[in-house]
N, C-alpha and C positions, 0 to 999 in steps of 0.2 A: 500864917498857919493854915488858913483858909485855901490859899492857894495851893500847897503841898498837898493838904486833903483831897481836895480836884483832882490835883495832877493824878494821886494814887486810885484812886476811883478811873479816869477816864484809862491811864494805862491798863488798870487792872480789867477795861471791856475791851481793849487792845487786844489783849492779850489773850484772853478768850474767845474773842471772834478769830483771832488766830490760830488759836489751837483745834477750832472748830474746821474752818477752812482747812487746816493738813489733815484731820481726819475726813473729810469729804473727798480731799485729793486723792488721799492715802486709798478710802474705797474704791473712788472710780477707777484707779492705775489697778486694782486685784481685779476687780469685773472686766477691765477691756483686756486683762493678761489671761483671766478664763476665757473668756472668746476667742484669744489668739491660741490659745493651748487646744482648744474644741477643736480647732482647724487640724492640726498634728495628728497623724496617725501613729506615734509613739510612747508604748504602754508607760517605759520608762519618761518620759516626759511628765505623762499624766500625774504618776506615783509623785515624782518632782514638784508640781504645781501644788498641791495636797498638802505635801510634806512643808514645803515651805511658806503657805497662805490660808491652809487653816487651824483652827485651834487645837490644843493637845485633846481637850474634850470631844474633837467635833471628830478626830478622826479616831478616838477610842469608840466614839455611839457607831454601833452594826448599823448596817444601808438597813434602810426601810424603805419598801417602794411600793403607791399603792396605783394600778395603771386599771383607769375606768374605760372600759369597753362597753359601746349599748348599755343596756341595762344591767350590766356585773360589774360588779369592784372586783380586783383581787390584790392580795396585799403578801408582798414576799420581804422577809428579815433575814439577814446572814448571822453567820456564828461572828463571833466578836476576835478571834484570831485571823480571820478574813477582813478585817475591816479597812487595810490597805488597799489589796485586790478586791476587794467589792469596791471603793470609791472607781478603782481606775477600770473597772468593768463599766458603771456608771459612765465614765465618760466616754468608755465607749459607744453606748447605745447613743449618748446624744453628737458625737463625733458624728453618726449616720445622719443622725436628722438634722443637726445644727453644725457641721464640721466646715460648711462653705456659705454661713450665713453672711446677715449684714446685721449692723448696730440699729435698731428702728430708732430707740432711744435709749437714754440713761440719766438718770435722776437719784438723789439721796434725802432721804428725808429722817434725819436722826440717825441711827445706826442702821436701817435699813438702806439698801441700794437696790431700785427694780431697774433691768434692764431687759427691753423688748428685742429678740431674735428672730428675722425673719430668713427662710431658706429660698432659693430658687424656685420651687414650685408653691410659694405663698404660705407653707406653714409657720407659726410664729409660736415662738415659746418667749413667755415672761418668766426672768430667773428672778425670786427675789434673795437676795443677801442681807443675813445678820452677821452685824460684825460685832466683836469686844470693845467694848466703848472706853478702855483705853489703851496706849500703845500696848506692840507696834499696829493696832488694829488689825485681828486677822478673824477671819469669817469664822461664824461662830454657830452660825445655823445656814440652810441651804431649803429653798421650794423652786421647783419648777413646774408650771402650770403650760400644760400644750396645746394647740387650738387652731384652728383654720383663720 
């Protein structure tokens, strides 16, 4: 009996570490497919990537974007029937900065995934992603932070 109880205990951290593992998989493959999408200069693509890898929540919330200049913020919200075309607007600004980058790095730490983007002339954006912590794991929050 003792031995059955083991067994079920040590499969049941088998199993877990496994299910842990394809959610780590599962994010890295959506962050290195938005890097590969950022490259694309096709809107319908963008709309694509969105539709299919983030959450029904993530893509009902209006873009919010707050872009620090010197010393101003300013912070622009879209109407919420836009909220399609505002993400694939979105990718288009960072298609500018990030459409011909490289992977600096990429790591997962829980449901978060940070991944460092650097461009030809040395600009680097860290995207961080929140995913839903269970299947199919799809992004469930978005930051990008941009920086020399």
């Amino acid at each position: 009996m003792k031995k059955l109880v083991a067994l079920v205990v040590v499969s049941g951290l088998f199993l877990t570490t496994f299910a842990q593992e394809s959610m780590e998989k599962v994010m890295e493959k959506r962050g290195r497919e938005m890097h590969r999408v950022l490259g694309l200069t096709s809107k319908d693509e963008w709309k694509k990537f969105v539709r299919e890898n983030y959450s029904q929540s993530l893509i009902d919330k209006p873009m919010r974007a707050q872009i620090a200049e010197g010393k101003s913020d300013t912070e622009t919200e879209g109407k919420a029937a836009d909220n399609l075309e505002g993400k694939a607007m979105m990718f288009e600004r960072l298609h500018e900065d990030f459409g011909g980058s490289k992977i600096i790095s990429i790591k997962s730490e829980g449901e978060i995934l940070k991944m460092v983007l650097e461009n030809d002339q040395g600009l680097t954006g860290t995207f961080q992603l929140k995913f839903d912590k269970s299947k199919p794991y799809l992004i469930a929050g978005l930051g990008i932070e941009v920086g020399n």
